[in-house]
Backbone as CSV, one residue per row, in Angstrom:
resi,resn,N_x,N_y,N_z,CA_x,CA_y,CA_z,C_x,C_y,C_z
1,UNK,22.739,-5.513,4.036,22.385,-4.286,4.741,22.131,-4.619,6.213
2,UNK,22.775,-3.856,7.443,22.734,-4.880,8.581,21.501,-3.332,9.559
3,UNK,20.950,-3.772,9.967,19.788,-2.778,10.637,20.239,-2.707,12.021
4,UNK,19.718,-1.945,12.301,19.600,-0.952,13.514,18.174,-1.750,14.339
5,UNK,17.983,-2.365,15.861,16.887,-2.338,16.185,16.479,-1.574,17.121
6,UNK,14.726,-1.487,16.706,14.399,-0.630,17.827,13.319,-1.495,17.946
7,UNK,13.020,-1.100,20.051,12.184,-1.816,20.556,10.969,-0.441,20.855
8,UNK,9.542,-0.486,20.651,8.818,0.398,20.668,8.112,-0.134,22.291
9,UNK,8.402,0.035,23.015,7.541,-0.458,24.366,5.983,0.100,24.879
10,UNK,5.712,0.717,24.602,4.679,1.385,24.786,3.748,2.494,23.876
11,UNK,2.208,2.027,23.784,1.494,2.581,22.950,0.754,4.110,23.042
12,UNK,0.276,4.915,22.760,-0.101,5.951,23.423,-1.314,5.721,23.668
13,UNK,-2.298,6.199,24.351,-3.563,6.176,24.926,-4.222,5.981,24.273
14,UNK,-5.481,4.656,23.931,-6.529,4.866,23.023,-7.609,6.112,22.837
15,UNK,-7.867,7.082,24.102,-8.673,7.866,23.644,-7.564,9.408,23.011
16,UNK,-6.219,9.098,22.616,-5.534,10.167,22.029,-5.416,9.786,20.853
17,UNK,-5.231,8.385,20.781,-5.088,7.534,19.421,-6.695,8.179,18.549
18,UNK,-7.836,8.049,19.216,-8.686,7.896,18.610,-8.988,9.452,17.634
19,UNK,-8.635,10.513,18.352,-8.648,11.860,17.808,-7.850,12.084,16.935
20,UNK,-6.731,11.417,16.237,-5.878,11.232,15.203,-7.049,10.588,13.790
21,UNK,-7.853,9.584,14.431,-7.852,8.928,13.064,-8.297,9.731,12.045
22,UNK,-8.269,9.565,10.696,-8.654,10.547,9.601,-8.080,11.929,9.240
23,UNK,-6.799,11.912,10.600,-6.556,13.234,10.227,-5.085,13.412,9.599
24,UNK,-4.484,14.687,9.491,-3.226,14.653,8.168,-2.481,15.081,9.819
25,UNK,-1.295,14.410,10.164,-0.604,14.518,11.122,0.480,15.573,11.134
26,UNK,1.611,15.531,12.191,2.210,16.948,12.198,3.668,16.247,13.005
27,UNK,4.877,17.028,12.686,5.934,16.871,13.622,5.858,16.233,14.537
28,UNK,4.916,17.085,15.927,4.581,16.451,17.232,4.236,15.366,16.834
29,UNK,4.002,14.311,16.111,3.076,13.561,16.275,4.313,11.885,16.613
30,UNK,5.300,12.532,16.443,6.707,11.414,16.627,7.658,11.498,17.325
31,UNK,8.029,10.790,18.026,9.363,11.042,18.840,10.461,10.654,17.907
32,UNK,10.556,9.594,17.205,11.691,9.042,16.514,12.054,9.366,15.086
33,UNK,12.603,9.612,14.180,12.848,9.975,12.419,13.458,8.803,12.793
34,UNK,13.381,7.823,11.609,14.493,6.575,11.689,15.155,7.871,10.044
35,UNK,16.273,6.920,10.044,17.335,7.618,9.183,18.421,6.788,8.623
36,UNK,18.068,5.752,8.844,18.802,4.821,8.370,18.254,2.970,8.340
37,UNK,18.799,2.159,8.152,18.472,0.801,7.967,17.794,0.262,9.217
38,UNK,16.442,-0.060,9.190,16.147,-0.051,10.895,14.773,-1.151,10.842
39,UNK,15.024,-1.950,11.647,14.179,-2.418,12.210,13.460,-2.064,13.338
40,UNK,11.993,-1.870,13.554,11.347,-1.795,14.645,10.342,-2.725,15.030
41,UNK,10.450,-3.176,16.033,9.388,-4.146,17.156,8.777,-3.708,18.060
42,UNK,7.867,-4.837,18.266,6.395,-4.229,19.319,7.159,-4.353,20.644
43,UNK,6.424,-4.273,21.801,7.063,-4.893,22.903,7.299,-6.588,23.069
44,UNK,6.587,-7.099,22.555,6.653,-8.483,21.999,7.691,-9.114,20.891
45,UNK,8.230,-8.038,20.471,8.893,-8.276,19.130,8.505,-8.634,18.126
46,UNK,7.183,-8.108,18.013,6.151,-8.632,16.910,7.254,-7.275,15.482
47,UNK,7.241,-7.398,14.605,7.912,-6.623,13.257,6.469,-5.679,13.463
48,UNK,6.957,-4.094,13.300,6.043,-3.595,13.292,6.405,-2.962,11.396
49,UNK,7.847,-2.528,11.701,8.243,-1.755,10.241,9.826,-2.325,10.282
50,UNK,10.269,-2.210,8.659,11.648,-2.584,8.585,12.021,-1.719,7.044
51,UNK,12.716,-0.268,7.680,13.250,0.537,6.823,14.450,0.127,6.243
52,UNK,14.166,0.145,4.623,15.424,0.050,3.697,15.875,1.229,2.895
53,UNK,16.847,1.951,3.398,16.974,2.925,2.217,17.345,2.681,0.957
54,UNK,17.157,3.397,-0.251,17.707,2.762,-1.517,18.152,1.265,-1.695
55,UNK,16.797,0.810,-1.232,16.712,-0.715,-1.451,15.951,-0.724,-3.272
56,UNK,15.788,0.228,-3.557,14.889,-0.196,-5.319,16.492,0.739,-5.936
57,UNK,17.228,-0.743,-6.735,18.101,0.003,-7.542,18.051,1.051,-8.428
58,UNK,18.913,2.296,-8.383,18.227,3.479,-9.182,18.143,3.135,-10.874
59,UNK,18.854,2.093,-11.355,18.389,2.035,-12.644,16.834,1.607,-12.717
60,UNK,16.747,0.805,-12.139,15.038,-0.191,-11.766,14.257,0.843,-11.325
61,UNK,14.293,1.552,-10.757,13.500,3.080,-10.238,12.965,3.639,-11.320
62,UNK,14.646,4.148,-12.161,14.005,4.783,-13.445,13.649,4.453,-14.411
63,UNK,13.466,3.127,-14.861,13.188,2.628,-15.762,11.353,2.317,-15.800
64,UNK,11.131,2.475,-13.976,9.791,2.178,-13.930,9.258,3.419,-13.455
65,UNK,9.573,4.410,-13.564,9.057,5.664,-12.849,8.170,5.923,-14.070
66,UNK,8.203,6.048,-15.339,7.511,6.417,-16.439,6.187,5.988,-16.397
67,UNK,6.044,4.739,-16.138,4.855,3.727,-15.802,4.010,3.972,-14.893
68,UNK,4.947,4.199,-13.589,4.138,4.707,-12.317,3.449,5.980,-12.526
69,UNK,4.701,7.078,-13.176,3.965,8.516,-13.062,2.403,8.673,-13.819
70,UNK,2.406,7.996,-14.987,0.942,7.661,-15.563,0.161,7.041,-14.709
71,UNK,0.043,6.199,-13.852,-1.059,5.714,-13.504,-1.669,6.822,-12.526
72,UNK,-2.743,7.952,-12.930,-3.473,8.728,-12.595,-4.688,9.125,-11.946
73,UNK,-5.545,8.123,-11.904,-6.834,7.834,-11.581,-6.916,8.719,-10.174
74,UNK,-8.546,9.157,-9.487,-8.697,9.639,-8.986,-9.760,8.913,-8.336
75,UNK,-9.539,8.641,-6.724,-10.788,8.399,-6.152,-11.125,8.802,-5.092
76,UNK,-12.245,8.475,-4.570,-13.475,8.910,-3.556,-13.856,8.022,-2.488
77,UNK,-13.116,7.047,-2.979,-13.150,5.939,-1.637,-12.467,5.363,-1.058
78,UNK,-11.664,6.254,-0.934,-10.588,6.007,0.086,-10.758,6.066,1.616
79,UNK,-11.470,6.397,1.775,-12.100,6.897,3.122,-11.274,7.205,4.210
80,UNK,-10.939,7.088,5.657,-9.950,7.657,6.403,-8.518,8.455,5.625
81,UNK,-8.062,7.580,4.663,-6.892,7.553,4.223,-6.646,8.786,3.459
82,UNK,-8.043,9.261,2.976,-8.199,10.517,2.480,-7.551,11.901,2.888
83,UNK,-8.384,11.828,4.412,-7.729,12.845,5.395,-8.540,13.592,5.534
84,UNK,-9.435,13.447,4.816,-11.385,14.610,4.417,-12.182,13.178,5.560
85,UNK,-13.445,14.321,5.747,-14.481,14.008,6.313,-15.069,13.043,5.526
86,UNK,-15.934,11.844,6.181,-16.496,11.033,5.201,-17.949,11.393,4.637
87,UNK,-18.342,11.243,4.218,-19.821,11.842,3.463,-20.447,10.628,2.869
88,UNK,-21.812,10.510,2.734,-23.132,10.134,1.654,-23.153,10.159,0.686
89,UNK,-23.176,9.595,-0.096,-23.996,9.601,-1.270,-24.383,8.443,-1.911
90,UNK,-25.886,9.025,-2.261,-26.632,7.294,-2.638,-26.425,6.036,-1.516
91,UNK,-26.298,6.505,-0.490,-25.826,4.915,0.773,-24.471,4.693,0.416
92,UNK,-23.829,5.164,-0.360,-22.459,4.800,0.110,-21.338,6.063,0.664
93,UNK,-20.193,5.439,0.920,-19.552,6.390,1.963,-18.382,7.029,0.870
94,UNK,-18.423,7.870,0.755,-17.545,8.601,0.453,-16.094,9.895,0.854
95,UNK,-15.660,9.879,0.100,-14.304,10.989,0.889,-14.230,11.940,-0.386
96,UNK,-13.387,12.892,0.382,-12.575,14.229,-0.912,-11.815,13.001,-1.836
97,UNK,-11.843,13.617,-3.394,-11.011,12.692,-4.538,-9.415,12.951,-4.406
98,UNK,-9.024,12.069,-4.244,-7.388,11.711,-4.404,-6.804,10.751,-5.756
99,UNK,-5.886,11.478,-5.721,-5.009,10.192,-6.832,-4.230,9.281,-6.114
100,UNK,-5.044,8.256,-6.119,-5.066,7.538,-5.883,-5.555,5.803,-6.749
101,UNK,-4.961,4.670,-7.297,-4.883,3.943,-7.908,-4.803,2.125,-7.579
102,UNK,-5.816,1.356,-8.033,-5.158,0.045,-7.419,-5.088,-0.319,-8.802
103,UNK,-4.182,-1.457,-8.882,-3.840,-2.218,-10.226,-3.554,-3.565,-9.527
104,UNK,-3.426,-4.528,-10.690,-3.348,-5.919,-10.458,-4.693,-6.544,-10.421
105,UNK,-4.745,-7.351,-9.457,-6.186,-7.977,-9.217,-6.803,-7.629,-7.842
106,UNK,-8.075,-8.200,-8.131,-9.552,-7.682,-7.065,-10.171,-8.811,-6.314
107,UNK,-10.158,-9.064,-5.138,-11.524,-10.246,-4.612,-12.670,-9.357,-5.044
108,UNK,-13.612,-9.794,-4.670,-15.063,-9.586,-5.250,-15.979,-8.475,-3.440
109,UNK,-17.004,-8.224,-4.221,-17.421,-7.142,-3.545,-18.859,-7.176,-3.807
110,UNK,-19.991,-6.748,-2.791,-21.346,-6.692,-2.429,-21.643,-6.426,-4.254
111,UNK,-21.123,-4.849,-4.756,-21.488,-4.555,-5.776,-21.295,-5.319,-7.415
112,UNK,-19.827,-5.746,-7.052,-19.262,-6.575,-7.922,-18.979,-7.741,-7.297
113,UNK,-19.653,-8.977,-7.321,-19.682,-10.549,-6.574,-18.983,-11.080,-7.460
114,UNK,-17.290,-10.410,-7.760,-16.427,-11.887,-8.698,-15.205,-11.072,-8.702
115,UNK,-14.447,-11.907,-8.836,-12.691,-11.605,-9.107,-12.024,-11.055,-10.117
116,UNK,-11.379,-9.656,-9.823,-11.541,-9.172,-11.669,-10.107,-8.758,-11.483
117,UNK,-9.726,-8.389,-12.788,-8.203,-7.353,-13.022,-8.878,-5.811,-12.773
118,UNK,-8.511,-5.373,-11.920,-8.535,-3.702,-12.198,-8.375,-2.980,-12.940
119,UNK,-9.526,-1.650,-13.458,-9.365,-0.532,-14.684,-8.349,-0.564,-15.283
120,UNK,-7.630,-0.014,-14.313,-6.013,-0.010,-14.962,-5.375,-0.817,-15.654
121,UNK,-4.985,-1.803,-15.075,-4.601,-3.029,-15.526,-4.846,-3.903,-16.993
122,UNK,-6.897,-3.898,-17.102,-7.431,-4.725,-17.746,-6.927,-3.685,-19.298
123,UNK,-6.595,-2.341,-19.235,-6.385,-1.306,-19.915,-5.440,-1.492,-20.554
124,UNK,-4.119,-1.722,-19.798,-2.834,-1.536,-19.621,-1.709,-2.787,-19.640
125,UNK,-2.302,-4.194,-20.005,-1.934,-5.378,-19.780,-0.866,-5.526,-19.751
126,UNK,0.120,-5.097,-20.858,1.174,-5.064,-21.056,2.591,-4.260,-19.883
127,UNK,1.396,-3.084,-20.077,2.490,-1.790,-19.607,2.729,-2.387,-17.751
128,UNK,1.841,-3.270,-17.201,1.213,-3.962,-16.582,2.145,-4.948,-15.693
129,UNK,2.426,-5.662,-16.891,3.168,-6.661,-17.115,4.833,-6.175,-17.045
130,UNK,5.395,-5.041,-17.790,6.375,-4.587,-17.662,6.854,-4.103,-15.978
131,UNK,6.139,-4.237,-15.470,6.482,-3.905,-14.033,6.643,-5.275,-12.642
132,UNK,6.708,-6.241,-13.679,7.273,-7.599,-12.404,8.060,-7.567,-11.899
133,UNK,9.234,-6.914,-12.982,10.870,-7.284,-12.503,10.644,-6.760,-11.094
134,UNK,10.127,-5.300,-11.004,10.296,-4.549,-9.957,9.128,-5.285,-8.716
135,UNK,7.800,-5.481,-9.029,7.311,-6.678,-8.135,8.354,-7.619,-7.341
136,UNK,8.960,-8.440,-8.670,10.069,-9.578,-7.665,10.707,-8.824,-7.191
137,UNK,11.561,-7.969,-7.724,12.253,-7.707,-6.421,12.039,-7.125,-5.324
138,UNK,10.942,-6.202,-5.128,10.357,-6.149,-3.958,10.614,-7.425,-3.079
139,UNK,9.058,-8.204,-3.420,9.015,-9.336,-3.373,10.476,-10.038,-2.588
140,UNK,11.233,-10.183,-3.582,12.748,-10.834,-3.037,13.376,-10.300,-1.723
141,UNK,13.218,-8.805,-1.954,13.398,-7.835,-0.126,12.529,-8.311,0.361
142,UNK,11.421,-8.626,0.385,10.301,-9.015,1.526,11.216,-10.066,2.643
143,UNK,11.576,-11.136,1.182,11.952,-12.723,1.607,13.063,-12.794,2.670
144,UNK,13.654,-11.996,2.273,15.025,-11.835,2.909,14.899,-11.075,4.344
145,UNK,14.262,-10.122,4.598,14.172,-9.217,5.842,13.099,-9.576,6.994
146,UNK,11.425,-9.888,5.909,10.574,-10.490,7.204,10.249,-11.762,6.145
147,UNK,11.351,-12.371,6.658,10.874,-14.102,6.026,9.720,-14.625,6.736
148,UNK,9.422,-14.846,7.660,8.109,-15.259,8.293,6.750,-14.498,7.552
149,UNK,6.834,-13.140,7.616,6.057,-12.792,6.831,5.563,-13.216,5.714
150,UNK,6.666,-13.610,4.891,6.960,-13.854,3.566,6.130,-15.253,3.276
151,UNK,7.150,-16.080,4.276,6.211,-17.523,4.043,4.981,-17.339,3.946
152,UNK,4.114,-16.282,5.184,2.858,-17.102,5.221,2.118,-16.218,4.178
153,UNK,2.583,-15.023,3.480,2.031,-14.831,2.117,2.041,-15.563,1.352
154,UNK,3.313,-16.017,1.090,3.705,-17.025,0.006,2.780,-18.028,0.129
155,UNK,2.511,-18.631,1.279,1.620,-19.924,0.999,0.340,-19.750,0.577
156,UNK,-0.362,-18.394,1.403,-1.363,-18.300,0.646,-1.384,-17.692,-1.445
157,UNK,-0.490,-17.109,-1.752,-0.377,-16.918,-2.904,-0.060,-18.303,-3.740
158,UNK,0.309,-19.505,-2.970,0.587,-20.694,-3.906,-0.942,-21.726,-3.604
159,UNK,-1.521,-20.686,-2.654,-3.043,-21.640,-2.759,-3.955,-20.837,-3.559
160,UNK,-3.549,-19.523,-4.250,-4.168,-18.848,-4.776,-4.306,-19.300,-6.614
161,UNK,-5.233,-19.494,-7.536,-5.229,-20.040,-8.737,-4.227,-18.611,-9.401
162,UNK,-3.191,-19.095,-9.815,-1.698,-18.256,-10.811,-2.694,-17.188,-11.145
163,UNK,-3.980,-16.531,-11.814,-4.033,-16.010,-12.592,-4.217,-14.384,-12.010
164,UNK,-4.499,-14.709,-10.682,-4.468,-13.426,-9.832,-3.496,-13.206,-9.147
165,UNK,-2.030,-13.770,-9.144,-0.986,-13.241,-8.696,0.161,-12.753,-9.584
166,UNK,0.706,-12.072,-9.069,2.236,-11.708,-9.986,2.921,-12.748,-9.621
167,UNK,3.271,-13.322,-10.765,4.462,-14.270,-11.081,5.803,-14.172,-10.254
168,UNK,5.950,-14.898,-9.383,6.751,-15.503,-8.685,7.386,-14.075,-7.160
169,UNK,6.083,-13.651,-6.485,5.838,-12.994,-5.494,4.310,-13.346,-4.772
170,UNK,4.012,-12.848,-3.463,3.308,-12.974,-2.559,2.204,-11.603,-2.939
171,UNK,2.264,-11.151,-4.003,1.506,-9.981,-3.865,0.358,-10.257,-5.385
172,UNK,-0.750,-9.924,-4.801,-2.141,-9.720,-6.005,-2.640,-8.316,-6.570
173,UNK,-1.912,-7.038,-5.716,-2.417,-6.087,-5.725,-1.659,-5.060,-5.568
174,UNK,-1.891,-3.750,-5.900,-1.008,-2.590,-5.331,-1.616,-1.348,-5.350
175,UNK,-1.454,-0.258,-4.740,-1.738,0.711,-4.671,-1.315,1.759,-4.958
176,UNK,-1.396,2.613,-6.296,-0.482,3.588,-6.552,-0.892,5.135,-5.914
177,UNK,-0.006,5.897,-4.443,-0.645,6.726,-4.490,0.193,8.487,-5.270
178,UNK,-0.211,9.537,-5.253,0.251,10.277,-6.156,0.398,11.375,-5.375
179,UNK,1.026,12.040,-4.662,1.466,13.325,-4.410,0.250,14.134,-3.756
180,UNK,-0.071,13.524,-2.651,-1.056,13.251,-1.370,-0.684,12.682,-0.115
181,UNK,-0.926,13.303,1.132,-0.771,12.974,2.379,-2.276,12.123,2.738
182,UNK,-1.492,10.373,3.184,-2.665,10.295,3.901,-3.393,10.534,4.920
183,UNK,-4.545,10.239,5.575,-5.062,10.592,6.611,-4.483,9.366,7.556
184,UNK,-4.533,9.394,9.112,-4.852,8.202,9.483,-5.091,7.126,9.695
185,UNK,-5.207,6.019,9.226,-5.888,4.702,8.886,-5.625,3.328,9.176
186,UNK,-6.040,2.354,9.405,-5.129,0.793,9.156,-6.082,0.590,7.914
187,UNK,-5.065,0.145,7.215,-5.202,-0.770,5.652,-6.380,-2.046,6.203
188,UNK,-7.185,-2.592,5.394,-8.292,-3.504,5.351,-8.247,-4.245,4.391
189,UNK,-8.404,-5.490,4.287,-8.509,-6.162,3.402,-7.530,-7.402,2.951
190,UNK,-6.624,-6.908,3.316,-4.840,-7.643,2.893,-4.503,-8.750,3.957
191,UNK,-3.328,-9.468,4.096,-3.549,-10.430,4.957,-2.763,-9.963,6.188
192,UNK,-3.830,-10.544,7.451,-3.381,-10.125,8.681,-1.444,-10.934,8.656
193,UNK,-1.744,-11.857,8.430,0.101,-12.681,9.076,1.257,-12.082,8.374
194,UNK,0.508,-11.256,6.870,1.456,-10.824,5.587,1.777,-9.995,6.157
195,UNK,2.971,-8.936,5.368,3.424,-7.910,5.211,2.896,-6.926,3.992
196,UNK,2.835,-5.273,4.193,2.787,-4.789,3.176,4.178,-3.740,2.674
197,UNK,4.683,-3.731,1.241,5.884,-3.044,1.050,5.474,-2.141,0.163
198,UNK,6.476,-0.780,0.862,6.503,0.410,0.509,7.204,1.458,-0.140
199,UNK,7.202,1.677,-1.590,8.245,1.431,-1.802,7.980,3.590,-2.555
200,UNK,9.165,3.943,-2.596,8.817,5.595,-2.729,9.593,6.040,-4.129
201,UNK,8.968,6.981,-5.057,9.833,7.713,-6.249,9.390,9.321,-6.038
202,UNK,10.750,9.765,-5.526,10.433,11.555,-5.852,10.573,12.496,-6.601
203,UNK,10.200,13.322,-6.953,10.645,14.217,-7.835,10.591,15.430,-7.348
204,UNK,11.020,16.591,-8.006,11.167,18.085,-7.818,11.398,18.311,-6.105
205,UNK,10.926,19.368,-5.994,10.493,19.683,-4.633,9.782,20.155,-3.390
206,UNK,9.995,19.372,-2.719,8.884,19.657,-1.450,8.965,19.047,0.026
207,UNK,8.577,19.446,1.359,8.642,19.246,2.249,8.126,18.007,3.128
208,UNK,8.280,17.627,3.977,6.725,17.038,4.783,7.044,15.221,4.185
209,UNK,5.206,15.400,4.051,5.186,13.437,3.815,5.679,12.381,4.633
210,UNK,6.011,12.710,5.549,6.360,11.517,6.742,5.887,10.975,6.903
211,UNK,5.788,9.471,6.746,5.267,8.403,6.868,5.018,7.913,8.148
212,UNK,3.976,8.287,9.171,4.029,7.952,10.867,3.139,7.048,11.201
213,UNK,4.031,6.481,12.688,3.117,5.230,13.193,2.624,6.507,14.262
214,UNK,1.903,6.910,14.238,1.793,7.618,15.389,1.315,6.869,17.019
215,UNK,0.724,5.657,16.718,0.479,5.022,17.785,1.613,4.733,18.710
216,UNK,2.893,4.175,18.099,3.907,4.250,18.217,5.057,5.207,18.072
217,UNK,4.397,6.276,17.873,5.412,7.490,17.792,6.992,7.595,17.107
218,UNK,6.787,7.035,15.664,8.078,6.921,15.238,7.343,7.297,13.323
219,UNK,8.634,7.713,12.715,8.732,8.169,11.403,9.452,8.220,10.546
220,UNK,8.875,7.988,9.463,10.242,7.843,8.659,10.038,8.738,7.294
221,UNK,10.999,9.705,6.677,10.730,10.410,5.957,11.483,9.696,4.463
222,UNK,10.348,8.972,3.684,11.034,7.947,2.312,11.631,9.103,1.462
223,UNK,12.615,8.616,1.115,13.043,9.247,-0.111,13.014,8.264,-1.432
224,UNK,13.984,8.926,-2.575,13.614,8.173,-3.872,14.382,6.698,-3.398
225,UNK,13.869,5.853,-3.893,14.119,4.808,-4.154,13.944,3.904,-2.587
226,UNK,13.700,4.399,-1.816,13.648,3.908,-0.434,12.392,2.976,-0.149
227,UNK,12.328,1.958,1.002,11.616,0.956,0.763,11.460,0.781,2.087
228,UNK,9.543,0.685,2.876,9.560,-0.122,3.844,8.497,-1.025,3.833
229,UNK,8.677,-2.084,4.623,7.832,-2.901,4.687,7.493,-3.157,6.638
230,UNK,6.160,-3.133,5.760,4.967,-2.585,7.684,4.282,-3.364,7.545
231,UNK,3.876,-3.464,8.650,1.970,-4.231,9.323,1.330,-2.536,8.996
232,UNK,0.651,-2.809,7.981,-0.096,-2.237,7.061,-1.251,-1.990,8.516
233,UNK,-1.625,-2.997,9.364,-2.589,-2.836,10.555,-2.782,-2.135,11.252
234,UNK,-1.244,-1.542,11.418,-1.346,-0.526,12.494,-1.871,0.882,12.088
235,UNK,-2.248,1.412,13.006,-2.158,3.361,12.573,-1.528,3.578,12.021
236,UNK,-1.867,4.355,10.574,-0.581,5.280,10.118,-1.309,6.174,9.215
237,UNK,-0.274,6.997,8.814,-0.498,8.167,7.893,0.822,9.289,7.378
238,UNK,0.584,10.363,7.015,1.750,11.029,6.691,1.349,12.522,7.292
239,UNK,2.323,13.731,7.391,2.182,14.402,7.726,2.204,15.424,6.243
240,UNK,1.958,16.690,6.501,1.316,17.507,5.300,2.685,18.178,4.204
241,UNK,2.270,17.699,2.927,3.178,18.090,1.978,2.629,19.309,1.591
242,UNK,4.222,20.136,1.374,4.255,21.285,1.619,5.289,21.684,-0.236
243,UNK,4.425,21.280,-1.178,5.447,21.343,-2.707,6.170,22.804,-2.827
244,UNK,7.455,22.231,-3.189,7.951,23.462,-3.597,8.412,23.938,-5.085
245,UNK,8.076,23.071,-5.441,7.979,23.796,-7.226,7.211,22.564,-8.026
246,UNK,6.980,23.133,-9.499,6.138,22.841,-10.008,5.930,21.618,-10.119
247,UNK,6.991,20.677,-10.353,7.351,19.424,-10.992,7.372,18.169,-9.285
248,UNK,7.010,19.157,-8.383,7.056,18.254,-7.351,6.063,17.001,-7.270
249,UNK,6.537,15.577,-6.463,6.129,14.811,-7.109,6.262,13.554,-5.491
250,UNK,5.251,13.250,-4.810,5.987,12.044,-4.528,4.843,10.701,-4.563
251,UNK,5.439,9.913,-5.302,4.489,8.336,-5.412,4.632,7.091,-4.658
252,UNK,3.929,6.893,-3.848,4.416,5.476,-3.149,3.334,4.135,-4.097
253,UNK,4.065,3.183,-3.778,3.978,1.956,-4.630,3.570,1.166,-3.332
254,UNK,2.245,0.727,-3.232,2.040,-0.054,-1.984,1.914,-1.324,-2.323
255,UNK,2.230,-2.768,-2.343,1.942,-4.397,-2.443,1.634,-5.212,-1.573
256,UNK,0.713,-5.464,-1.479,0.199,-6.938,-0.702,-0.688,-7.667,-1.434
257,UNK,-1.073,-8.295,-0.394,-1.325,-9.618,-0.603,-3.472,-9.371,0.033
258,UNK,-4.421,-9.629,-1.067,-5.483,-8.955,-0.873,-6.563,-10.993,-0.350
259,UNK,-6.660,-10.458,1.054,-7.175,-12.146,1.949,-8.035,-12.964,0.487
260,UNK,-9.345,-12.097,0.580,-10.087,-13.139,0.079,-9.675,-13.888,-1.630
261,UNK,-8.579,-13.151,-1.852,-8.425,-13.787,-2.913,-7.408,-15.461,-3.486
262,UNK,-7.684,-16.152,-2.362,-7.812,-17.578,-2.490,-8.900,-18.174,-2.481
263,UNK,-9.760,-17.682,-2.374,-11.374,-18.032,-2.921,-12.085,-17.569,-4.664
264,UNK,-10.921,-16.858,-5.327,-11.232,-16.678,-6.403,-10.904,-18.110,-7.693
265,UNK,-12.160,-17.933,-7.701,-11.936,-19.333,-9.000,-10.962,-18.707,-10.748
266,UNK,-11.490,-19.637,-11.359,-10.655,-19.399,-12.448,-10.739,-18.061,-13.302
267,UNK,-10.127,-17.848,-14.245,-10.319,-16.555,-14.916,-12.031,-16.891,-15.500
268,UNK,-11.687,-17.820,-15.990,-13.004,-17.932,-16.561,-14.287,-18.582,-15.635
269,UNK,-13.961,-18.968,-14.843,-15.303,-19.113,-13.643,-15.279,-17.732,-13.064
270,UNK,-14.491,-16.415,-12.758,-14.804,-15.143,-12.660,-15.627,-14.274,-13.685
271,UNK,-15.634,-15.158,-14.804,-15.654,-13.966,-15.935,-17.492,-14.481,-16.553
272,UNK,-17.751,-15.611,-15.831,-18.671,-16.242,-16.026,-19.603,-15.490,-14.923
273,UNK,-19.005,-15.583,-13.521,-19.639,-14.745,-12.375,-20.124,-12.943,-13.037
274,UNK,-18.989,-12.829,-13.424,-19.016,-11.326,-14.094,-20.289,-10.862,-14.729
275,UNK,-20.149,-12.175,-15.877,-21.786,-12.096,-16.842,-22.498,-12.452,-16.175
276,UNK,-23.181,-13.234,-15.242,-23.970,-12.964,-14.303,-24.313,-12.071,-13.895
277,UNK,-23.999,-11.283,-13.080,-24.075,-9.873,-12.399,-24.385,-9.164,-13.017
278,UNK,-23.629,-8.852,-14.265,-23.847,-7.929,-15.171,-25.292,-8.092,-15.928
279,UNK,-25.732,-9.203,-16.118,-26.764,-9.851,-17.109,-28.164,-9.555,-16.032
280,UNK,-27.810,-9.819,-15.078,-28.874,-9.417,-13.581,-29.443,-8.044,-13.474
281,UNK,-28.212,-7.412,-13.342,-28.417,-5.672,-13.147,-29.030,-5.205,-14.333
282,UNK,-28.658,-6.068,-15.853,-29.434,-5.385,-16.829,-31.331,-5.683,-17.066
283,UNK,-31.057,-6.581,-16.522,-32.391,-7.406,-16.946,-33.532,-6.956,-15.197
């Protein structure tokens, strides 16, 4: 697939940037639709995004769309990405509930101090498991388009103990989201040198969902099977879906690579941490 480049030279104003964040964006908010196979760079030529259309073969699409469309979950802490105001409760920060989903594995957290498989996942092991092929090959597009990227995931995923990565890719984690515009946001958590890939399944119909850098003023509207891979860092968000019948549907499949988890010890030195915590809070 041979790309198109584009050079993005200039950023828009931080105090215009700043009135965007959290919010669900609009047309104006882009000069560019990419529309085809495209690479884009900073003024540096740093990789900002690298659009693949129908890069997820449509048999591999449909074979895993069944899987994806179930994973359902709904949350509240999503925060910017939401597109709602953030709110209180009990000291922690909250947003409006989205379907929204992570699966795979977890670094550890103030509340939870250990390395776990996610709800989903620990649920779902199998059904879980049935979804590598499509991991690697992600994965395999990563290798091929931002190889630099790739490496320096890869290395940290081969310093990472096997039991928190997918088998033979750079990724520990993913994000399933469900037929929701995000707000605003840069992604947290994942690795700064990595890449994150994006990968889209649609159904029925409906408008909108543009995927924008708005800092950079460019967009790309995914369709089924279409695939990009971004610096997850930058600004972004989508603009407002507008469904047009019942069955409308669109899911993005997000993968990276989550930092602190080369500091996670074994399954069972996690699971030991686990009973700890747990044995603490009860007692």
């Amino acid at each position: 697939m041979e790309l198109v480049e584009i050079r993005a030279r200039t950023r828009i104003p931080k105090a215009e940037m700043d009135k965007k964040v959290g919010k669900i964006l609009t047309d104006k908010d882009f000069n560019v639709l990419l529309t085809g196979p495209t690479k884009v760079v900073g003024p540096s030529g740093q990789p900002l995004a690298v659009y693949l259309p129908q890069a997820i073969p449509e048999p591999m699409r449909e074979e895993h769309y069944p899987t994806l469309h179930q994973i359902r979950d709904y949350s509240d802490g999503r925060g910017k990405a939401s597109g709602s105001e953030i709110y209180q409760v009990n000291k922690n920060r909250r947003a409006n509930r989205i379907m929204s989903s992570i699966i795979g594995t977890f670094d550890w957290h103030p509340r939870r101090p250990y390395c776990r498989t996610t709800a989903w996942t620990g649920k779902n092991t199998e059904r879980f498991r049935s979804l590598y092929p499509l991991f690697q090959n992600i994965g395999n597009t990563m290798q091929k388009f931002v190889p630099e990227r790739w490496g320096n995931q890869m290395t940290r995923a081969r310093q990472t103990d096997p039991a928190w990565i997918v088998e033979g890719t750079p990724f520990t984690t993913m994000t399933v989201n469900n037929t929701y515009p995000t707000g605003v946001h840069q992604d947290k958590g994942d690795l700064d040198e990595g890449f994150s890939c994006l990968a889209v399944w649609r159904r029925g119909q409906y408008d909108g969902g543009f995927l924008t850098f708005p800092e950079w003023r460019f967009a790309v509207n995914m369709q089924d099977g279409d695939l990009l891979l971004m610096d997850a860092h930058q600004w972004h968000g989508n603009t407002d879906l507008v469904l047009g019948s019942e069955d409308a549907e669109r899911i993005s499949l997000v993968l990276y690579y989550r930092t602190e988890m080369m500091a996670c010890g074994t399954l069972e030195e996690e699971a030991g941490k686990e009973f700890a915590a747990k044995t603490k809070i009860i007692t």
